[in-house]
Every structure is written in structure tokens, then in C-alpha cells.
mmCIF file as gemmi writes it, N, C-alpha and C atoms, coordinates in Angstrom:
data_model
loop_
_atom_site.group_PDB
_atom_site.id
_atom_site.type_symbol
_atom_site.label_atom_id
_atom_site.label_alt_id
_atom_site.label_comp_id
_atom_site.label_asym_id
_atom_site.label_entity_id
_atom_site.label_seq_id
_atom_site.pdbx_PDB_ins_code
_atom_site.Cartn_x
_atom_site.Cartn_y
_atom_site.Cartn_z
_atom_site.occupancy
_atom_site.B_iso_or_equiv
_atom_site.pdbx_formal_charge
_atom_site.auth_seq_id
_atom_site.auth_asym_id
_atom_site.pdbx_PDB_model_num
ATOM 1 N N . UNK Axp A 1 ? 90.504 70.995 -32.263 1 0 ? 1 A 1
ATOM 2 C CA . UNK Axp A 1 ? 90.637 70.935 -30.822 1 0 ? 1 A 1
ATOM 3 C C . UNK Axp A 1 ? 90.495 72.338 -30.253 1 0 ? 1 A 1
ATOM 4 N N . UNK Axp A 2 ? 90.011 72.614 -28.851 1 0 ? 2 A 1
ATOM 5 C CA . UNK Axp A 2 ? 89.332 73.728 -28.911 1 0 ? 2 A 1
ATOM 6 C C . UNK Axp A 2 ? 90.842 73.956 -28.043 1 0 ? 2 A 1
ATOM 7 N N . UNK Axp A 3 ? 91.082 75.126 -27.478 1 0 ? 3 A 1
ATOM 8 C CA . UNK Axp A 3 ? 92.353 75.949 -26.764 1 0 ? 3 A 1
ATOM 9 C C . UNK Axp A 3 ? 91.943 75.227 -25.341 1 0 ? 3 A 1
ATOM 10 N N . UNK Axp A 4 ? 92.777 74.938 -24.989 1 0 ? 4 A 1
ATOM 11 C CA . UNK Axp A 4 ? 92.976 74.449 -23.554 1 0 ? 4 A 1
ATOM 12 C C . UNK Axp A 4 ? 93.314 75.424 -22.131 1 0 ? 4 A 1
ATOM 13 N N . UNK Axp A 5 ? 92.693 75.134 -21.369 1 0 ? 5 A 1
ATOM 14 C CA . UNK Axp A 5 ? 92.378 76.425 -20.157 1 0 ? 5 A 1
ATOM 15 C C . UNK Axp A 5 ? 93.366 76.122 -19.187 1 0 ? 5 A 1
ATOM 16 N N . UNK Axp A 6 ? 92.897 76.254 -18.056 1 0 ? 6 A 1
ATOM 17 C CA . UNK Axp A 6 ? 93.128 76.079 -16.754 1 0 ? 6 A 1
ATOM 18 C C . UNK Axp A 6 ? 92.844 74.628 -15.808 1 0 ? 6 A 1
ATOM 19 N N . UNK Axp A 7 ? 91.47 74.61 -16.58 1 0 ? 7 A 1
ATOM 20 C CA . UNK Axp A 7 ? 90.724 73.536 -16.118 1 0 ? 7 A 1
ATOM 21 C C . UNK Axp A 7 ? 90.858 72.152 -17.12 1 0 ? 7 A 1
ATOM 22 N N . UNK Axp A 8 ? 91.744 72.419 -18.018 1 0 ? 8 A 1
ATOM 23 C CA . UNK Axp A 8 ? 92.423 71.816 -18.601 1 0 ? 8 A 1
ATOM 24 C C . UNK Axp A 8 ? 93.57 70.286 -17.468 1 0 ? 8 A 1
ATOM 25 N N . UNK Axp A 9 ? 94.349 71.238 -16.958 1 0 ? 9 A 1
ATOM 26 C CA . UNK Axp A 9 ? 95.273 70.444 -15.982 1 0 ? 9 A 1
ATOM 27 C C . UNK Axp A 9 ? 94.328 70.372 -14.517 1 0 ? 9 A 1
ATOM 28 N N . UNK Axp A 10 ? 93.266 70.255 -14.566 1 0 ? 10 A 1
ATOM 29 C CA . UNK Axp A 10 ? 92.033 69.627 -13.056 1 0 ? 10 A 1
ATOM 30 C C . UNK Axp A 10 ? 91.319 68.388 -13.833 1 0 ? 10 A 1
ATOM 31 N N . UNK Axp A 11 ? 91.316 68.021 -14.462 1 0 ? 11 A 1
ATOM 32 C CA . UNK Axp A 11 ? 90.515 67.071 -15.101 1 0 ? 11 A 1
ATOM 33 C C . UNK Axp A 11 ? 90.799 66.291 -13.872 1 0 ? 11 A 1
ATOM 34 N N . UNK Axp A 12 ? 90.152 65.423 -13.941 1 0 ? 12 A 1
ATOM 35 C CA . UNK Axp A 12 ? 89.886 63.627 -12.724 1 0 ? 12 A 1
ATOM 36 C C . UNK Axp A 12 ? 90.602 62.853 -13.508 1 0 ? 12 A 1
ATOM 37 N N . UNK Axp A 13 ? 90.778 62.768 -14.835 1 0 ? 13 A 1
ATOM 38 C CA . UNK Axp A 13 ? 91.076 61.792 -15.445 1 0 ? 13 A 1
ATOM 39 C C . UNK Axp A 13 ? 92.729 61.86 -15.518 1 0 ? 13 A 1
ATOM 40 N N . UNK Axp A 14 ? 93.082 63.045 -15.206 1 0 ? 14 A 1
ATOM 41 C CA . UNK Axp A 14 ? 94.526 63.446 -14.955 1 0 ? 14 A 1
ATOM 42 C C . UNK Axp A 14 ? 95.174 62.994 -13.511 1 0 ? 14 A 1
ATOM 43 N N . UNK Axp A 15 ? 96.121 61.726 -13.806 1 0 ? 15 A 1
ATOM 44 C CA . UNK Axp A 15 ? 96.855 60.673 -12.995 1 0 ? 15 A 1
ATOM 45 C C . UNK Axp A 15 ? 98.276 61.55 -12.151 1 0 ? 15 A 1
ATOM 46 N N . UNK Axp A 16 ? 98.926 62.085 -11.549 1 0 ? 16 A 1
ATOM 47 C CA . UNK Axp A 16 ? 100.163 63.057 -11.566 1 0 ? 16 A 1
ATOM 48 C C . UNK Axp A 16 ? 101.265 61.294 -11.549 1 0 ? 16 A 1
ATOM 49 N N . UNK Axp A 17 ? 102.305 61.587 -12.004 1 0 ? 17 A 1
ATOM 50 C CA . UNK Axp A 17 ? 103.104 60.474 -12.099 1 0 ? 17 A 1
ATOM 51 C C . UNK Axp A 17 ? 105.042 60.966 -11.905 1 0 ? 17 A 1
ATOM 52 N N . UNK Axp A 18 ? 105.821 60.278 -11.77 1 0 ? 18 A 1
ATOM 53 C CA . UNK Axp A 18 ? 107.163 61.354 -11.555 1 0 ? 18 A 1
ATOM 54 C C . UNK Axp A 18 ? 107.27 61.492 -13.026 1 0 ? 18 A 1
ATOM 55 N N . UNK Axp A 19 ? 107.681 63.054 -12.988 1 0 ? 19 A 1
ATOM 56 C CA . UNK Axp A 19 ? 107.853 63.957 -13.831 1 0 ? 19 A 1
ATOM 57 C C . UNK Axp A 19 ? 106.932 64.071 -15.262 1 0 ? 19 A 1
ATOM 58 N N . UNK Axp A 20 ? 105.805 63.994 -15.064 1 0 ? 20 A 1
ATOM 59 C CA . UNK Axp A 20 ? 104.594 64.43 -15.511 1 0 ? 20 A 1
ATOM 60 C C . UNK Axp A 20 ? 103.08 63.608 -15.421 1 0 ? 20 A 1
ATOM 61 N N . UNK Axp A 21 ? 102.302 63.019 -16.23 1 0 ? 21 A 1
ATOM 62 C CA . UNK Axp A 21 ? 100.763 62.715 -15.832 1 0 ? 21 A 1
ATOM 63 C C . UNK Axp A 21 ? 100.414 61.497 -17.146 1 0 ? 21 A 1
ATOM 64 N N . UNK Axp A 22 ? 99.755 60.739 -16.068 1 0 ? 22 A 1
ATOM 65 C CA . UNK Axp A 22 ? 98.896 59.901 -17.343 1 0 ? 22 A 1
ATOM 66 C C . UNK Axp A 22 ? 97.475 60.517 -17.438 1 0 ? 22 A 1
ATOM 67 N N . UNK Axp A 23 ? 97.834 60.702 -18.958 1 0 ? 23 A 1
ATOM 68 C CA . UNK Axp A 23 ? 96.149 60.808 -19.052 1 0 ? 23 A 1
ATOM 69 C C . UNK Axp A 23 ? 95.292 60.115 -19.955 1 0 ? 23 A 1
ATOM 70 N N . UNK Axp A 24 ? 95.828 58.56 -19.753 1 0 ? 24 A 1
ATOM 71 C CA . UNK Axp A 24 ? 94.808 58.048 -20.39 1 0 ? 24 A 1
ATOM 72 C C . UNK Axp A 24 ? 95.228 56.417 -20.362 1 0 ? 24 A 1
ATOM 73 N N . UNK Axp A 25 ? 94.449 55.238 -19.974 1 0 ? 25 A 1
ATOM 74 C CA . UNK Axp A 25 ? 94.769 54.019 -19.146 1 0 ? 25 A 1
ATOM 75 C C . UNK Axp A 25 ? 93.679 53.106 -19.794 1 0 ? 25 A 1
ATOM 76 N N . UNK Axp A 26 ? 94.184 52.379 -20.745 1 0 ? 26 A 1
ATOM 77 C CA . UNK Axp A 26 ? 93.088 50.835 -20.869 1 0 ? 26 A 1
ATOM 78 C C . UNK Axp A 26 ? 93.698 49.53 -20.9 1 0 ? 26 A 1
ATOM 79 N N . UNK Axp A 27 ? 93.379 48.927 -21.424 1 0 ? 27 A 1
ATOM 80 C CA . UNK Axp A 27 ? 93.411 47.646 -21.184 1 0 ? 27 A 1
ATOM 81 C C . UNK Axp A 27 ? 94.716 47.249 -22.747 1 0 ? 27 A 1
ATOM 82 N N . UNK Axp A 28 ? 94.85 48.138 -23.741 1 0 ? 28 A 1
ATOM 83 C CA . UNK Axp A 28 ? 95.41 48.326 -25.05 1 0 ? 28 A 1
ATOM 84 C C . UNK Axp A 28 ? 96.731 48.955 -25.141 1 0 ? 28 A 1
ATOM 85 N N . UNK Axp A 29 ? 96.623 50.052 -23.878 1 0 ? 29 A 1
ATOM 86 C CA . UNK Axp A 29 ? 97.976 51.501 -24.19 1 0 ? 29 A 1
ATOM 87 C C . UNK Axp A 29 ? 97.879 52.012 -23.231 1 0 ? 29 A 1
ATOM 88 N N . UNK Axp A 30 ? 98.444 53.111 -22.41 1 0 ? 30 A 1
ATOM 89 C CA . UNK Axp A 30 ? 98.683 53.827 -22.091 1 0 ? 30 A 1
ATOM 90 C C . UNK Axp A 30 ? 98.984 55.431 -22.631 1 0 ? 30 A 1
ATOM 91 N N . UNK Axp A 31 ? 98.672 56.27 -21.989 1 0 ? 31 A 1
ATOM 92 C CA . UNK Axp A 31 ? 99.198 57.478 -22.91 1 0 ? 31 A 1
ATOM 93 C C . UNK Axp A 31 ? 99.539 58.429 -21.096 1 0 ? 31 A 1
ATOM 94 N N . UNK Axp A 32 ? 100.422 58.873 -21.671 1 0 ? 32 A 1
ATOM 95 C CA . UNK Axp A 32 ? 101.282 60.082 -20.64 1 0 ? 32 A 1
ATOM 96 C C . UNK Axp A 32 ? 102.376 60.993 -21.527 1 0 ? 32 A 1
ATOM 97 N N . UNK Axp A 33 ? 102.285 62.244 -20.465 1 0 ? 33 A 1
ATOM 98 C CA . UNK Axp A 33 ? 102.534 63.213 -20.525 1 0 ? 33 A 1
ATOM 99 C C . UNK Axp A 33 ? 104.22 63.353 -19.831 1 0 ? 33 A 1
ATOM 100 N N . UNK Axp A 34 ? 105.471 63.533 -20.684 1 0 ? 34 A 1
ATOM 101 C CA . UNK Axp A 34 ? 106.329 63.524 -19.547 1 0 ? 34 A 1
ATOM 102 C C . UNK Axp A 34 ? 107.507 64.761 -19.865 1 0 ? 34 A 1
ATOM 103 N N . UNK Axp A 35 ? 108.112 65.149 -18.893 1 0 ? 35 A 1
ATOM 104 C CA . UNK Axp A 35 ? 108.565 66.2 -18.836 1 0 ? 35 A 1
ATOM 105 C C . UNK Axp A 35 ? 109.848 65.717 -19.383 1 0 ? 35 A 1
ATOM 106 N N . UNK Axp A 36 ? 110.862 66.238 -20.157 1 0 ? 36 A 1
ATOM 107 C CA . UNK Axp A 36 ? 112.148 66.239 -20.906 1 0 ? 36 A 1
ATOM 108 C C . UNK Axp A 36 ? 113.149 67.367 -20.486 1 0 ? 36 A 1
ATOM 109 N N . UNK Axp A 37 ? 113.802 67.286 -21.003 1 0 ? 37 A 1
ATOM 110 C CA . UNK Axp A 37 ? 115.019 68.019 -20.993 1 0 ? 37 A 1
ATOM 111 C C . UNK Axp A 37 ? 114.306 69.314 -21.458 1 0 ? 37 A 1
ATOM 112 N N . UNK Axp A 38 ? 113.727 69.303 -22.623 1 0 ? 38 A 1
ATOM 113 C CA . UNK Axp A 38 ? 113.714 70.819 -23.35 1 0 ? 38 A 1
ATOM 114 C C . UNK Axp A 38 ? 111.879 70.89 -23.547 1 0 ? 38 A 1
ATOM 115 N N . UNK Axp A 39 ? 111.248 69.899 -23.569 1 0 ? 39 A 1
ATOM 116 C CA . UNK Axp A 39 ? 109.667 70.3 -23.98 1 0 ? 39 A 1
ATOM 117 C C . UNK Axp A 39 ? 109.003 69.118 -22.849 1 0 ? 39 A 1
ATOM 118 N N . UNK Axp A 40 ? 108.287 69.02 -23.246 1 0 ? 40 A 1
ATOM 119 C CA . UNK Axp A 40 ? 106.971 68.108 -22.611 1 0 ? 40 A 1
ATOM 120 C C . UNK Axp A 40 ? 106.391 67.271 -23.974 1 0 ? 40 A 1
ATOM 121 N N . UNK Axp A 41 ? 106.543 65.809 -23.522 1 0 ? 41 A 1
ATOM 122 C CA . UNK Axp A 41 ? 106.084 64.542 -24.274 1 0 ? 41 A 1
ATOM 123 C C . UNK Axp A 41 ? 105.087 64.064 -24.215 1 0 ? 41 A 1
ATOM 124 N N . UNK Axp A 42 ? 104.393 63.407 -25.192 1 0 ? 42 A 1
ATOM 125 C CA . UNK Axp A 42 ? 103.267 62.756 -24.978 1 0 ? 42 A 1
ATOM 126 C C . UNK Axp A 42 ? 103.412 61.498 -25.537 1 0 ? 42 A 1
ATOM 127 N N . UNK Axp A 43 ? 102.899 60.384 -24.989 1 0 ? 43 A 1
ATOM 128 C CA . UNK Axp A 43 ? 103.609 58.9 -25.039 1 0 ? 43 A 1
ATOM 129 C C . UNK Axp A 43 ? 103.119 57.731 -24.882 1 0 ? 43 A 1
ATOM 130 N N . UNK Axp A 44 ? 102.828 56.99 -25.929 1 0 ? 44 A 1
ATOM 131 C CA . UNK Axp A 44 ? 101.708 55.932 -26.071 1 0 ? 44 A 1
ATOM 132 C C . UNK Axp A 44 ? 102.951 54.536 -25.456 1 0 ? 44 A 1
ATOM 133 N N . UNK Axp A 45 ? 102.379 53.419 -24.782 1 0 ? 45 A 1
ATOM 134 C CA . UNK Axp A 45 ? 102.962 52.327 -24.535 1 0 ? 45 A 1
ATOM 135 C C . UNK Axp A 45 ? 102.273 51.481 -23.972 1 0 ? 45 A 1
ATOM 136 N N . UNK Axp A 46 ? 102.586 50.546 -23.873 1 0 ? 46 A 1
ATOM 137 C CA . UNK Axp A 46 ? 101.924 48.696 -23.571 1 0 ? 46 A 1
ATOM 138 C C . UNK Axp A 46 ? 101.288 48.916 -22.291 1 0 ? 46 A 1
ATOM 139 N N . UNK Axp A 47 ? 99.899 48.897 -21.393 1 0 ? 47 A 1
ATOM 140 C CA . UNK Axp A 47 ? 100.199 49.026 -20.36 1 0 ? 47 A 1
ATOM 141 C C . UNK Axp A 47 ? 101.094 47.758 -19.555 1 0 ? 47 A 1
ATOM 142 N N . UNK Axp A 48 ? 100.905 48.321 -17.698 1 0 ? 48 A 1
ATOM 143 C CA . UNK Axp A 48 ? 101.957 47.372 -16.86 1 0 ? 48 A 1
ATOM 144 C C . UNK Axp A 48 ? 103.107 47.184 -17.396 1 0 ? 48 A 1
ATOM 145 N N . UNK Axp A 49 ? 103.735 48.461 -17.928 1 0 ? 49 A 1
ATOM 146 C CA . UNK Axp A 49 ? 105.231 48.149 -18.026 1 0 ? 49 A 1
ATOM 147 C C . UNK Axp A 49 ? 105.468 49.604 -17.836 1 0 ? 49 A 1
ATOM 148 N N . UNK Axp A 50 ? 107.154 49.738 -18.344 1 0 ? 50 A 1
ATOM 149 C CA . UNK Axp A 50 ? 107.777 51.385 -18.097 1 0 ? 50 A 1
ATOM 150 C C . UNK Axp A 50 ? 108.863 51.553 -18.905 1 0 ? 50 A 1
ATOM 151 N N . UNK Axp A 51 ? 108.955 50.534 -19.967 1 0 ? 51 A 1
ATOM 152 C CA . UNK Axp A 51 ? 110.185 50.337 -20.47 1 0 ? 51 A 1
ATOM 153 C C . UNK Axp A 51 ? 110.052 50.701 -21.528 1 0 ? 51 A 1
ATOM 154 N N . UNK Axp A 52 ? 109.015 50.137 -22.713 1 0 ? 52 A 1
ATOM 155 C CA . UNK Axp A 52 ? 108.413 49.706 -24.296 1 0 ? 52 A 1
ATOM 156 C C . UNK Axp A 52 ? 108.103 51.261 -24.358 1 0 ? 52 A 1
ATOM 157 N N . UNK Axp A 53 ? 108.505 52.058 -24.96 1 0 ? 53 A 1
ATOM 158 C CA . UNK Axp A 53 ? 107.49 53.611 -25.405 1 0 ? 53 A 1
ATOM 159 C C . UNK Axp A 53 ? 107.313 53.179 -27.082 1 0 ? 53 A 1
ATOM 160 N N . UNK Axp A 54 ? 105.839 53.275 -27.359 1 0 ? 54 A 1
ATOM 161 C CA . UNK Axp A 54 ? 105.576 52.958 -28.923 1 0 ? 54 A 1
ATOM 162 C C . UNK Axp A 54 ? 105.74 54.181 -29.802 1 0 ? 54 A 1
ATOM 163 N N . UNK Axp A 55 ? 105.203 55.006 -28.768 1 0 ? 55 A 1
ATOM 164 C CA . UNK Axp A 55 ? 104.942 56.327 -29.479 1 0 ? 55 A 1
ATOM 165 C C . UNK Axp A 55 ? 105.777 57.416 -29.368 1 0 ? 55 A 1
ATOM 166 N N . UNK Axp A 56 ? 106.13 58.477 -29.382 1 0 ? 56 A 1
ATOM 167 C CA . UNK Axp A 56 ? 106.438 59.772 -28.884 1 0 ? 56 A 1
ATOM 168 C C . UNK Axp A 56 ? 106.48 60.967 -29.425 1 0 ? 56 A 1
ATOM 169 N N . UNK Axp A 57 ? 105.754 62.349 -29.417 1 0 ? 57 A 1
ATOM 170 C CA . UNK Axp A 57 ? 105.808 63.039 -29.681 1 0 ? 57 A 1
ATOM 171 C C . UNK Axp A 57 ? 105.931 64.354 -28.619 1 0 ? 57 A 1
ATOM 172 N N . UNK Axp A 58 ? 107.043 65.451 -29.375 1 0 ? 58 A 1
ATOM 173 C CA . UNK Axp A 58 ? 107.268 66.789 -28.561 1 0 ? 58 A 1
ATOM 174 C C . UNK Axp A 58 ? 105.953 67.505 -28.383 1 0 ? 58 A 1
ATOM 175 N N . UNK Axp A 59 ? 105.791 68.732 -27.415 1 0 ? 59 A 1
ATOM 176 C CA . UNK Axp A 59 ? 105.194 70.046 -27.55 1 0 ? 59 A 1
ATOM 177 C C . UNK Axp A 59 ? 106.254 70.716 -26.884 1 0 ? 59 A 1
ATOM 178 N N . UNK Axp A 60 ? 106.941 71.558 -27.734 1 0 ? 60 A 1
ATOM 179 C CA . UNK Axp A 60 ? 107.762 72.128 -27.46 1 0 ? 60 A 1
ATOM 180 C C . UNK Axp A 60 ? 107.831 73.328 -26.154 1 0 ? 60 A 1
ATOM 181 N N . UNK Axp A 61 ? 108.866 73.393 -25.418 1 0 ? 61 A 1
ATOM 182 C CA . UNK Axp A 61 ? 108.603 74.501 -24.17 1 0 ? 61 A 1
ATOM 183 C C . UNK Axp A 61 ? 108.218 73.57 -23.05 1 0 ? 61 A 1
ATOM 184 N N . UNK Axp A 62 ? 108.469 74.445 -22.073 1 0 ? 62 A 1
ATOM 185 C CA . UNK Axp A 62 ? 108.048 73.634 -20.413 1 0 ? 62 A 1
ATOM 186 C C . UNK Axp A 62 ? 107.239 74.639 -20.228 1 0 ? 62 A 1
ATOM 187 N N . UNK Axp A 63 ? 106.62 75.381 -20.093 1 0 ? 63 A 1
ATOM 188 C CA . UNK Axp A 63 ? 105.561 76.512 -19.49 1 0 ? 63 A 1
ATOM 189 C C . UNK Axp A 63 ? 104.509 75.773 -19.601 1 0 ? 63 A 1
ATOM 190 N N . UNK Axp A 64 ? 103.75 76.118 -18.354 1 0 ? 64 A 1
ATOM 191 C CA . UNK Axp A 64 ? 102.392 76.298 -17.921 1 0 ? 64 A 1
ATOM 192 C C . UNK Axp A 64 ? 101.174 75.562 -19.417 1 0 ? 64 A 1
ATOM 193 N N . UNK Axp A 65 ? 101.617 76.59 -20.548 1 0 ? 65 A 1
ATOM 194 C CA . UNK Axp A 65 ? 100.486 76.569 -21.545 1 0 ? 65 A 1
ATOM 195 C C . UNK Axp A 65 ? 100.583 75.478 -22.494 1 0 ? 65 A 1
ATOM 196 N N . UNK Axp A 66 ? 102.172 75.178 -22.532 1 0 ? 66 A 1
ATOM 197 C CA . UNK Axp A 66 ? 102.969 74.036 -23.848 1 0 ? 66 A 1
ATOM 198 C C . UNK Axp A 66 ? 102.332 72.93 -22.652 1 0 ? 66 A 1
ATOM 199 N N . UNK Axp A 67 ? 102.353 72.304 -21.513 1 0 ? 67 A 1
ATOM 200 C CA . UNK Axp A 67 ? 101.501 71.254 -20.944 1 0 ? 67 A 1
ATOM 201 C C . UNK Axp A 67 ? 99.879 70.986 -20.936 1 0 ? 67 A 1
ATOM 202 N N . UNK Axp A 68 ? 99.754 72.732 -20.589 1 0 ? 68 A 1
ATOM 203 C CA . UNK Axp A 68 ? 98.047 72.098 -21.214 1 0 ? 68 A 1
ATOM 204 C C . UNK Axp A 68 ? 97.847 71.91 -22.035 1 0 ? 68 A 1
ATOM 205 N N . UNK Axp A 69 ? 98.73 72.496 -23.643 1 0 ? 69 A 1
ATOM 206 C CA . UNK Axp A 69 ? 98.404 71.681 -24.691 1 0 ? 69 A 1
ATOM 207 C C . UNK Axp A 69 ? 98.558 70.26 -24.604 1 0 ? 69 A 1
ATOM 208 N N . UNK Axp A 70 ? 99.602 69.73 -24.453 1 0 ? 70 A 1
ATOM 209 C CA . UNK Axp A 70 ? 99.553 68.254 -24.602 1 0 ? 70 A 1
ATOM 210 C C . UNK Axp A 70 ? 99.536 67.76 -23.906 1 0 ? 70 A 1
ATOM 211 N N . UNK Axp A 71 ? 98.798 68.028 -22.56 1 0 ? 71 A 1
ATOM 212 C CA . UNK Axp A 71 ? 97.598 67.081 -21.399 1 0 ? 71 A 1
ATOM 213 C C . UNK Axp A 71 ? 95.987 67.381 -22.26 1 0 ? 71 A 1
ATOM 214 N N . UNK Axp A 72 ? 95.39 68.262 -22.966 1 0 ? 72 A 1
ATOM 215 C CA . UNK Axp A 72 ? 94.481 68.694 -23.709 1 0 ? 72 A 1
ATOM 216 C C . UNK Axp A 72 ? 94.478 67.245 -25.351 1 0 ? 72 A 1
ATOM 217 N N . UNK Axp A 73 ? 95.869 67.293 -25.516 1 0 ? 73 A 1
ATOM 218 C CA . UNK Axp A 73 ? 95.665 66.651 -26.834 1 0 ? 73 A 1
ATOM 219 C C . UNK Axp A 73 ? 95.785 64.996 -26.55 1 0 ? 73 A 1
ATOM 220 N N . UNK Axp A 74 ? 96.358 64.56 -25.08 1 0 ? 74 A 1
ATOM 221 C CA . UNK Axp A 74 ? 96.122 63.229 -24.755 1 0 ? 74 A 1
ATOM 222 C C . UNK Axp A 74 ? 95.035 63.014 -24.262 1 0 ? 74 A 1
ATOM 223 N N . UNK Axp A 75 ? 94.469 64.031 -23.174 1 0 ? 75 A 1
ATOM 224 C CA . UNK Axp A 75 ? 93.021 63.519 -23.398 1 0 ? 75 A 1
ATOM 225 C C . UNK Axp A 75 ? 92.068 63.245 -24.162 1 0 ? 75 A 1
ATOM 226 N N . UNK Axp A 76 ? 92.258 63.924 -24.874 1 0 ? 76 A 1
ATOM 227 C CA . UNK Axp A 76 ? 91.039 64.041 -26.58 1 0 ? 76 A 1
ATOM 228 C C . UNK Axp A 76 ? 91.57 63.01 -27.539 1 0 ? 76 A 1
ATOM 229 N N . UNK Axp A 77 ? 92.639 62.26 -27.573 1 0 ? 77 A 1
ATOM 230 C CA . UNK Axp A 77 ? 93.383 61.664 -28.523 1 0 ? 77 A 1
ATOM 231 C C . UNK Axp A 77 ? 92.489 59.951 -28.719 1 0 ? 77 A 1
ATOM 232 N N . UNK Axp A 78 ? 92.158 60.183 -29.968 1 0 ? 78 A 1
ATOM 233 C CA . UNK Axp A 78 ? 91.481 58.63 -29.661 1 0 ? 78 A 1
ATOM 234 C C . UNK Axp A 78 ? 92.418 57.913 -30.65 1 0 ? 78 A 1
ATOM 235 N N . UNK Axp A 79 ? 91.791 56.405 -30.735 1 0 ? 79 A 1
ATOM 236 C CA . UNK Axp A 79 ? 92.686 55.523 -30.908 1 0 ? 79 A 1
ATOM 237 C C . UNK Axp A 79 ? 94.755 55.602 -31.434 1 0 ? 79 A 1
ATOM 238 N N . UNK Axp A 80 ? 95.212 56.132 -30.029 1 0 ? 80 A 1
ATOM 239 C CA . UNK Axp A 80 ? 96.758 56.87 -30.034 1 0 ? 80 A 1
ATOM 240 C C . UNK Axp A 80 ? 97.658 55.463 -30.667 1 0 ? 80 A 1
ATOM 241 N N . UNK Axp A 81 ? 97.363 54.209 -30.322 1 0 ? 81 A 1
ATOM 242 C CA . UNK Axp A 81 ? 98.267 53.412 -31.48 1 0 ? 81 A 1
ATOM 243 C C . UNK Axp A 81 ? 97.803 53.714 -32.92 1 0 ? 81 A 1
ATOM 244 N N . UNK Axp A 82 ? 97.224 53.869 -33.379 1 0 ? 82 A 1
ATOM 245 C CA . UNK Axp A 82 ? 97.353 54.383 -34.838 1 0 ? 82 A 1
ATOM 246 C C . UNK Axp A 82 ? 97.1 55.138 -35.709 1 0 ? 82 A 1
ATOM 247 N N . UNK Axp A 83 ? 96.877 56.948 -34.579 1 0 ? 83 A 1
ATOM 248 C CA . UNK Axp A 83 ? 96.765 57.745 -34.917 1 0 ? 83 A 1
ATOM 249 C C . UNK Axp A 83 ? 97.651 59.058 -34.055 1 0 ? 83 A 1
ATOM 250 N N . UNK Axp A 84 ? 97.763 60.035 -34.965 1 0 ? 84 A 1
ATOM 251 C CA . UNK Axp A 84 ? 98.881 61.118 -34.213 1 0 ? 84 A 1
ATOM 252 C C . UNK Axp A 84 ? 98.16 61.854 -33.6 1 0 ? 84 A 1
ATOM 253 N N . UNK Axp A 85 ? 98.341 62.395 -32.854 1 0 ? 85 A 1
ATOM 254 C CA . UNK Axp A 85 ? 97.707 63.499 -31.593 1 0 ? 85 A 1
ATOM 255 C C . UNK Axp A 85 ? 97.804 64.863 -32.269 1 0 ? 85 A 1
ATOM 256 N N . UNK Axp A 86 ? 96.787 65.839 -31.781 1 0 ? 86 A 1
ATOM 257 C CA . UNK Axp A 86 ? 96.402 67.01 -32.338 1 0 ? 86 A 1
ATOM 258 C C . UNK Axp A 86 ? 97.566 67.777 -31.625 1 0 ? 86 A 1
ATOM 259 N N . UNK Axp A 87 ? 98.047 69.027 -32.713 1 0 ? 87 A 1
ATOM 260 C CA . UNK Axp A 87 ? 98.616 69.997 -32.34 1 0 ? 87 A 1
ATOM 261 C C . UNK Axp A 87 ? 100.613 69.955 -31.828 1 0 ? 87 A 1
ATOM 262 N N . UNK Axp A 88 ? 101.106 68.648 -32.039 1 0 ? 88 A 1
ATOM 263 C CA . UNK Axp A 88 ? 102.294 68.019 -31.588 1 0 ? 88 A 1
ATOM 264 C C . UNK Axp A 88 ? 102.929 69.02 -32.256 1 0 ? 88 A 1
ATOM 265 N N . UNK Axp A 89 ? 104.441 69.088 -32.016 1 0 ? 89 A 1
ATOM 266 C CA . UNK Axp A 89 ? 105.49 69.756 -32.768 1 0 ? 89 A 1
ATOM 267 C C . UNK Axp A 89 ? 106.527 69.009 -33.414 1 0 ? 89 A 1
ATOM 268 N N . UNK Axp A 90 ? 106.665 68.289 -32.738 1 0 ? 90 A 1
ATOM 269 C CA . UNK Axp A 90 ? 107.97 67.189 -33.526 1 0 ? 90 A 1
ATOM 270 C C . UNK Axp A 90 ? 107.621 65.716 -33.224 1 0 ? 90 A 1
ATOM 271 N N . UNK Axp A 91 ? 107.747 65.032 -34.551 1 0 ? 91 A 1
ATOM 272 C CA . UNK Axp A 91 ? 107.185 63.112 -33.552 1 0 ? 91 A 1
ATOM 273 C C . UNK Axp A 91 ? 108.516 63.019 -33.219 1 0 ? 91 A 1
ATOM 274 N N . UNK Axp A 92 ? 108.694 62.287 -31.797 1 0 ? 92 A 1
ATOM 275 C CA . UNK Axp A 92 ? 110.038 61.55 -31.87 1 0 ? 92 A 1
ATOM 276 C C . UNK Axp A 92 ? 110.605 60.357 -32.122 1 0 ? 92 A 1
ATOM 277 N N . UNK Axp A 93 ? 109.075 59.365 -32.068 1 0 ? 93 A 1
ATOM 278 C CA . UNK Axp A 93 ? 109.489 58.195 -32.331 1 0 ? 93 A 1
ATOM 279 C C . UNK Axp A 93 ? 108.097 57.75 -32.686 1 0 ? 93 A 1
């Protein structure tokens, strides 16, 4: 995965949502980005719901750069039910 910029967090495909972003919507999953207590999450689940989280993994830190990583690694992330996302720090679930 190449280093993630600026233009990283402008993508179109980047949704803003409370307390962080979907970036990524089909008909299978969902994947978003959400802000925590201590890092920033990235988070696979059923779409049309808010409840079910299948997935979860940390990028540790709230700054600027720990989000474009993992708005960078949900966008690029292909099939996220049964594969782990590039560059994560801790799975949580």
C-alpha cells in the first residue's frame, strides 16, 4: 500500500458520518472508519443496520496521519469479510 497523503481524506468515495467516515458501501458490508476513545477504527458490518460490527480493527493515535492511514487502508481493502486490512495495529474483534 503506497503512504497516504492529503488527498487521501478528499476522496468522493469518502461518506463523513458521526464520529468518523464510511468508506466503502455494497450490497454485502459496509466498511467505516470510527473514532474511539484512544485510536481510530476500521469496521466491516451488515449493511442497513448500526448495531452487528463483524469486524474491527485499531490504527492506533487520533492525529491527522493515523486516519489517513486507515481511511487509505478501507478504501483499498478488498473483499473486508474475509480478509484483514493493510497496515492495522491491533484486531479488535
Amino acid at each position: 500500500m503506497t503512504a497516504p497523503t492529503m488527498d487521501t481524506l478528499t476522496d468522493p468515495r469518502i461518506e463523513p458520518i458521526d464520529n468518523g467516515f464510511r468508506v466503502q458501501s455494497t450490497d454485502e458490508h459496509v466498511v467505516e472508519v470510527w473514532r474511539t476513545l484512544f485510536n481510530w477504527r476500521l469496521v466491516v458490518m451488515p449493511p442497513n443496520q448500526e448495531f452487528v460490527v463483524t469486524h474491527g480493527y485499531c490504527y492506533f493515535g487520533l492525529g491527522l496521519e493515523t486516519l489517513a492511514r486507515a481511511v487509505a487502508a478501507g478504501l483499498a481493502w478488498d473483499n473486508p469479510l474475509t480478509t484483514k486490512p493493510a497496515g492495522f495495529d491491533k484486531q479488535a474483534f
